[in-house]
ROTIMAR-740591 format. One record per residue (C-alpha): residue number from 1; x, y, z. Coordinates in nm, 3 decimals. Example, Ala and Ser with C-alpha at 12.3 -4.5 7.8 and 13.67 -1.06 7.14 Angstrom:
# residues 2
1;1.230;-0.450;0.780
2;1.367;-0.106;0.714
***
This chain:
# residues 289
1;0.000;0.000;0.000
2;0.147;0.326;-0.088
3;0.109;0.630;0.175
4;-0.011;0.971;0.061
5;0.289;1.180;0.204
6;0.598;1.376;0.077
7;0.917;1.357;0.312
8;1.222;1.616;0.377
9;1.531;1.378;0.401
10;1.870;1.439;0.547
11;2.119;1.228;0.436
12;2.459;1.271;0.663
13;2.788;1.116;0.534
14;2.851;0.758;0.669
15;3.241;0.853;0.750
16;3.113;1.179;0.973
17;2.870;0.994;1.204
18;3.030;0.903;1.562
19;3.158;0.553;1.542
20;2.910;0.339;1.714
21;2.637;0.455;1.477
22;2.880;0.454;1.168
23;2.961;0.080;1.280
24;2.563;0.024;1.288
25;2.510;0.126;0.930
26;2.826;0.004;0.788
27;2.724;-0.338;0.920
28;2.385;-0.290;0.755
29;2.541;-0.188;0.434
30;2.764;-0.479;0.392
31;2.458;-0.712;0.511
32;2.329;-0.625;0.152
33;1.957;-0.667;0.082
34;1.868;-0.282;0.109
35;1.544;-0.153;0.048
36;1.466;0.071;-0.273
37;1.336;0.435;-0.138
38;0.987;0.300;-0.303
39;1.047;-0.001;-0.108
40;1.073;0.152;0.216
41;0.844;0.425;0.222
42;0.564;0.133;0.136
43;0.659;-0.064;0.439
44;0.652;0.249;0.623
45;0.311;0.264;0.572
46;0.221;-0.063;0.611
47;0.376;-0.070;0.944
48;0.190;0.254;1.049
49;-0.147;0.102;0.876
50;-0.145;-0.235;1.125
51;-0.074;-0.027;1.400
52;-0.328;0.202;1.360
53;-0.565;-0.071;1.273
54;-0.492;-0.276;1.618
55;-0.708;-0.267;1.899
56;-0.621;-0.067;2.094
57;-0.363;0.066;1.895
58;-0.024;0.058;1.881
59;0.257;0.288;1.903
60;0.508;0.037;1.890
61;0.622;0.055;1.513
62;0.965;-0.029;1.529
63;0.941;-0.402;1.562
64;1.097;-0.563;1.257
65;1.413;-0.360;1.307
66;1.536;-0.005;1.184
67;1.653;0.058;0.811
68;1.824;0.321;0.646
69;1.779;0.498;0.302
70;2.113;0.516;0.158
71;2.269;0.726;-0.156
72;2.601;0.695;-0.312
73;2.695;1.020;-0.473
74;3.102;1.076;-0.571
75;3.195;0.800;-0.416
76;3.076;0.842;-0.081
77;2.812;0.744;0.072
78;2.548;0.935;0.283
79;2.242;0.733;0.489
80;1.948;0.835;0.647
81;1.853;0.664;0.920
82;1.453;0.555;0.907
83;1.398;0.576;1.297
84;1.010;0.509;1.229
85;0.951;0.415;1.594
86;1.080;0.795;1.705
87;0.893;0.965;1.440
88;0.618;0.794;1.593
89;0.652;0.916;1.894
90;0.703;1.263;1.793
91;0.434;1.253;1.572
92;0.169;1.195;1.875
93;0.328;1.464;2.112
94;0.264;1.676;1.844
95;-0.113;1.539;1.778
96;-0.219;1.564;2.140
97;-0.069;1.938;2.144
98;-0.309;2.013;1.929
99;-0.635;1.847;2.121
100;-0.785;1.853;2.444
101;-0.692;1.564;2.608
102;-1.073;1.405;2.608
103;-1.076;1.428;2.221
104;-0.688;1.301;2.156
105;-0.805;0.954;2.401
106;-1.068;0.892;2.138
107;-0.797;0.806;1.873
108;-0.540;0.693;2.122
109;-0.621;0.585;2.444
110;-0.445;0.770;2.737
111;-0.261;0.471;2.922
112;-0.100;0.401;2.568
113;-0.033;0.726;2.492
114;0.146;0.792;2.861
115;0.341;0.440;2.802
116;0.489;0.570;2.452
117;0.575;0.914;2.577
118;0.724;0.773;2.863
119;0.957;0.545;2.606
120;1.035;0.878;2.421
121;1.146;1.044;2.718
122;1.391;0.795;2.799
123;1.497;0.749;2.461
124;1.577;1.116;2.425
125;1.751;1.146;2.789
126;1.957;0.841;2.620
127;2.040;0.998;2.300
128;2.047;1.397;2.339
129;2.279;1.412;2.021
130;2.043;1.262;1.791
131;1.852;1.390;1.570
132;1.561;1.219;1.322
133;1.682;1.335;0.971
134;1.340;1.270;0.800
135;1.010;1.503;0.831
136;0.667;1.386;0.704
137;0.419;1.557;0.559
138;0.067;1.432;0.431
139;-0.155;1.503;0.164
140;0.079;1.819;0.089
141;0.427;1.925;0.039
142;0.481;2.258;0.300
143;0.569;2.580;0.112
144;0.882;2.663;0.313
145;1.067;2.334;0.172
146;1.050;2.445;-0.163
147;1.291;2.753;-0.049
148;1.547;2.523;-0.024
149;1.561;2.411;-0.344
150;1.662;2.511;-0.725
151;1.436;2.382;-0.994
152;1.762;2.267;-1.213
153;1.795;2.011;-0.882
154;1.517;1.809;-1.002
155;1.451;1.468;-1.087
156;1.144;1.312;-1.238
157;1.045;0.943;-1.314
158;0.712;0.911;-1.509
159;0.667;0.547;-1.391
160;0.327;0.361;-1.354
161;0.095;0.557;-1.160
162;-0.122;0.355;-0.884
163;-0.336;0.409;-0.586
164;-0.210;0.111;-0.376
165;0.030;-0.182;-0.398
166;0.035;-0.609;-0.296
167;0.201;-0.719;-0.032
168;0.334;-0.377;0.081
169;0.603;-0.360;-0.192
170;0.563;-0.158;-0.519
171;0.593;-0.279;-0.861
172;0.855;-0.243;-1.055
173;1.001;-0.042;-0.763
174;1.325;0.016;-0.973
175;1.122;0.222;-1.197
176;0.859;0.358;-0.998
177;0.724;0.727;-1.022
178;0.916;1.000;-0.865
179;0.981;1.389;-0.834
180;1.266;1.411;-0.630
181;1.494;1.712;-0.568
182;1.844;1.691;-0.446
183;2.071;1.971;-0.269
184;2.413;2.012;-0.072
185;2.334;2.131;0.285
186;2.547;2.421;0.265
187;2.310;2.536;-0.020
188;2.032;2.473;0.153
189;2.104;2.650;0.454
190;2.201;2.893;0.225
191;1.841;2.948;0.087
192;1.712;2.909;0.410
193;1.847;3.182;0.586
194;1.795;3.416;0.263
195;1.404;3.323;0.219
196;1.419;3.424;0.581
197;1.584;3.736;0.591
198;1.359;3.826;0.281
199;1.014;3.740;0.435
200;1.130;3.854;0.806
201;1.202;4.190;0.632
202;0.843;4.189;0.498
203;0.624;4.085;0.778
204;0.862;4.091;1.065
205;0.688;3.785;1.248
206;0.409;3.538;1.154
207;0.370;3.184;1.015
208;0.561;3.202;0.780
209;0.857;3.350;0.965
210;0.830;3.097;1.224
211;0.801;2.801;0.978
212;1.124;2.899;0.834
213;1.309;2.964;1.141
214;1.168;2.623;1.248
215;1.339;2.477;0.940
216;1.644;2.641;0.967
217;1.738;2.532;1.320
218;1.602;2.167;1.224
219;1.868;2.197;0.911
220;2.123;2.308;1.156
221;2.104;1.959;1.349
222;2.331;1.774;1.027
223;2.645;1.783;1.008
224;2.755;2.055;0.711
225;2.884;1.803;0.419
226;2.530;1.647;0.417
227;2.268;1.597;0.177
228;1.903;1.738;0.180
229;1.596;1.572;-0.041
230;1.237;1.651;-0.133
231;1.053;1.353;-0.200
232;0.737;1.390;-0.327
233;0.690;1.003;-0.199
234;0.302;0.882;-0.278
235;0.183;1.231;-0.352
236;0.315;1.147;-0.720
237;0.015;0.901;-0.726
238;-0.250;1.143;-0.665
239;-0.148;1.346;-1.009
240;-0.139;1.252;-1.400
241;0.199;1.274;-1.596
242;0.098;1.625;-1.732
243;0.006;1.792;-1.376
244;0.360;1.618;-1.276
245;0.598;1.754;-1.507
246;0.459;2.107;-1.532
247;0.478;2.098;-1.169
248;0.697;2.412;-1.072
249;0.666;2.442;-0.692
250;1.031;2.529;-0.676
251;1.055;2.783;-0.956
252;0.762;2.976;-0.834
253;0.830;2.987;-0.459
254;1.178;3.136;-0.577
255;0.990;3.377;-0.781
256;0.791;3.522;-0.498
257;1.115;3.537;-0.252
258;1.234;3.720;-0.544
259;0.974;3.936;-0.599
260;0.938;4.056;-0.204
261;1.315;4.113;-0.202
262;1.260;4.406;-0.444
263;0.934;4.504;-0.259
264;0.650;4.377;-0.548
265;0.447;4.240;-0.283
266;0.132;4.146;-0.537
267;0.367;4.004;-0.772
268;0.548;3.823;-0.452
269;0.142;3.715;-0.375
270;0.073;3.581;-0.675
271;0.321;3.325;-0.730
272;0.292;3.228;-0.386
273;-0.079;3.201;-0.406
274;-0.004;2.981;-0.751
275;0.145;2.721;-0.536
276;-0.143;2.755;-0.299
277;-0.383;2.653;-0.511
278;-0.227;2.373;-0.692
279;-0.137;2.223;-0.358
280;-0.491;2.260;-0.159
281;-0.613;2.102;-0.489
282;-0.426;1.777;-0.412
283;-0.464;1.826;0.021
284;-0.843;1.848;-0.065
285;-0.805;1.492;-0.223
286;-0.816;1.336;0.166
287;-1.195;1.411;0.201
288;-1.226;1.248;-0.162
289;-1.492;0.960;-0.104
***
């Protein structure tokens, strides 16, 4: 089954990470038998899908072991760690910030909830270094990534489009459908801090100032000679080769930073509000029947 959701992925180089967890991975690496990135991302969501589906549910998603998604790239190469069973975790702090506790307990009860936050807790006074190199978003891909991005850093894969897959693998996962951009970190810290300085300039506080400041610090975490990706992951399911390849995200997000830097603020509005539009078109697919 493929999951509707578009991940920000950073990919640290093997030979920088501190030696017990570069002796983790290495082993991994040599143990062959990786998973594809389509691969992955499917089990992913098959994982997530059982445990969601179990009653009551679980939190405990890491059983089965961790995995890694791995790139080579001039002849080193850079992993990044899957840690599904912390994303987890931080994924329901974050949910029952946003409820009142009677309403969060409908979808997860509150002795399970208290176990796995409990779990988290320790796990984080255990590993205060660490940090989970992989954000998730659903049903949309969140403006402020596209800032750190060039359009020229793109890479598209018109393979077979489908709304779900047997046995939790894709088909012809070799060749399966992709938009994926691909950046240094030091550019896209780079882009960070200027779509920053441009739009804290403009509007001095606000969403969108704290989304990218948010994003900055998170970038901040890596070490400097790593590698930052846009995966549009299942969200290149939900839209037909044409929509896909004229899909210009990027390009117009870097025409509105543009555009505010010189102080055309309707101009600025308009290509923002482009990307907008084609995006709530494809987030108001969840309520699709």
């Amino acid at each position: 089954m493929t999951g509707h959701a578009a991940y920000l992925r950073v990919y640290e180089p093997l030979a920088a990470l501190p030696d017990v967890e570069r002796a983790r991975w290495q082993a991994y690496l040599e143990a062959g038998s990786i998973p594809s990135r389509p691969v992955l991302m499917a089990v992913e969501h098959d994982r997530a899908v059982a445990a969601t589906l179990a009653v009551p549910p679980r939190l405990d998603v890491g059983t089965g072991g961790d995995h890694a998604y791995v790139r080579h790239l001039d002849g080193l190469t850079y992993v990044c760690p899957w840690r599904l069973q912390i994303r987890t975790w931080e994924a329901l702090t974050d949910f029952r910030a946003g409820l009142p506790d009677e309403l969060s307990e409908a979808f997860v009860p509150g002795p399970v909830a208290e176990a796995a936050e409990m779990e988290y807790d320790a796990w984080l006074a255990t590993h205060p270094d660490e940090s989970v190199g992989i954000l998730t978003s659903t049903w949309q891909v969140p403006v402020p990534w596209f800032a750190l991005f060039e359009a020229e850093e793109r890479r598209l894969v018109l393979g077979q489009r489908r709304a779900a897959s047997t046995g939790g693998a894709p088909a012809r996962a070799g060749l399966d459908r992709a938009l994926v951009y691909l950046t240094a970190m030091s550019r896209a810290r780079r882009r960070a801090a200027k779509a920053l300085s441009v739009v804290r300039r403009a509007f001095a506080d606000g969403p969108a100032v704290d989304a990218l400041e948010e994003l900055a610090r998170w970038l901040e975490d890596f070490h400097p000679h790593s590698l930052v990706e846009l995966d549009y992951g299942g969200l290149v399911h939900l839209l037909d080769d044409e929509t896909l390849s004229e899909d210009s995200s990027v390009a117009q997000i870097a025409e509105s930073l543009e555009r505010l830097s010189t102080g055309d603020v309707e101009a600025a509005s308009a290509a923002y509000e482009r990307v907008l539009e084609r995006w709530r078109r494809v987030a108001a697919l969840e309520h699709a029947n």
